[in-house]
N, C-alpha and C positions, 0 to 999 in steps of 0.2 A: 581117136578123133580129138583136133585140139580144139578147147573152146578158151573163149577170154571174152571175160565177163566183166563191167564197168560198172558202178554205181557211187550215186552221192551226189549226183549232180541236181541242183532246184534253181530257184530264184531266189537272189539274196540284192541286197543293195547295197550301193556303193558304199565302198571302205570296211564291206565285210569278209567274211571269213568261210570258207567251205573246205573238204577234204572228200580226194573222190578215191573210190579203190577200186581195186583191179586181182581179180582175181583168175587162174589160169588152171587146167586140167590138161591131160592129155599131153604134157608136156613136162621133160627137168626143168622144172623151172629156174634151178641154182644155176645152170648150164646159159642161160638167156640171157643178154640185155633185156634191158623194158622200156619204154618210151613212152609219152604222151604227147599227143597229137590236139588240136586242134583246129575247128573250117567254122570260120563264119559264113553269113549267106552272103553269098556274091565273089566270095574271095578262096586263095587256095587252100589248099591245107598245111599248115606250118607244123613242125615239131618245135615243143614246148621245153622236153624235158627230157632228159634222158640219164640209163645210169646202168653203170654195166651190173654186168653176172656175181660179182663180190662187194659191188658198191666204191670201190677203188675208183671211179671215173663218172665223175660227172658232169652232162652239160645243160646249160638253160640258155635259151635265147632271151636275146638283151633284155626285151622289153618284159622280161616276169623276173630275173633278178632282184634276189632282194626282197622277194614279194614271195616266191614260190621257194616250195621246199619237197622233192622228189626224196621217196625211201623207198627199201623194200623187206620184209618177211620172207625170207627163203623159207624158215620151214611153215609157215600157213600160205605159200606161192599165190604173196600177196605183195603189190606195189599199189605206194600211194602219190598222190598229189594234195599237199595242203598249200592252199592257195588262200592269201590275206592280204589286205589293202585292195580289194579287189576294185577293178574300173569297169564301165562300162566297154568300153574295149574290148577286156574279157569275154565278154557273151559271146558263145560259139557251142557248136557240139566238141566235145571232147571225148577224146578214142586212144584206148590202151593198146599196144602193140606189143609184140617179142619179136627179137631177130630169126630171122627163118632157118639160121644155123646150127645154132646150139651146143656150140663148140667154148664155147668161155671165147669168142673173139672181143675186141674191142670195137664195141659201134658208136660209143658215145662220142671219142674222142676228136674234138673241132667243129661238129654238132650232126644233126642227123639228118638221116638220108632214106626216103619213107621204101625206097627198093632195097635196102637192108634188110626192113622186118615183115615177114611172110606172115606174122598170124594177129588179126585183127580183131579187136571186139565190134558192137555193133554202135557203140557212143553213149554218150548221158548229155545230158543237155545243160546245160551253166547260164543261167540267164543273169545279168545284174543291172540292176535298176536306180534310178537317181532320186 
């Protein structure tokens, strides 16, 4: 049974700094992309971040460039997101994904695609404040 587990997520204020993890069971984790997801209220869910199975490939949408910095821990099958200069923008739930294949394919490559990855955690929440 695969489980994927989020954490890190609070409320901080504008132009701060958080780092959320991701951690995964039930699963090669070295074998996976990971991605970060994020839905605010009222709007879809975007992908944030993404980074393949060796870390060789990675993608960020425009708007956290520069700002974000996805990694991962293959052997603690841990992925992070340290997110800084945060905006009020930011504020959303955020949810760690792996690709449902697990093949060492490439998902990150030109950005992501939420039917790529089958296994989902349940979110952490990111609030930030003025």
């Amino acid at each position: 049974q695969v489980q994927v587990t989020e954490s890190g997520g609070e409320m901080v204020q504008e132009g701060g700094s958080l780092r959320l993890s991701c951690t995964t069971s039930g699963l090669t984790f070295s074998n996976h992309a990971m991605a970060w997801f994020r839905q605010a209220p009222g709007q879809e869910r975007e992908g944030v971040a993404c980074i393949s199975w060796g870390s060789a490939n990675i993608y960020y949408v425009d708007s956290v460039k520069g700002r974000f910095t996805i990694s991962r821990d293959n052997a603690k099958n841990t992925v992070y997101l340290q997110m800084s200069s945060l905006k009020v923008e930011d504020t959303a739930k955020y949810y760690c994904a792996a690709d449902g294949a697990g093949r060492g394919y490439d998902y990150c490559t030109g950005g992501t695609r939420q039917g790529d990855f089958g296994y989902w955690g349940q979110g952490t929440q990111v609030t930030v404040s003025t």
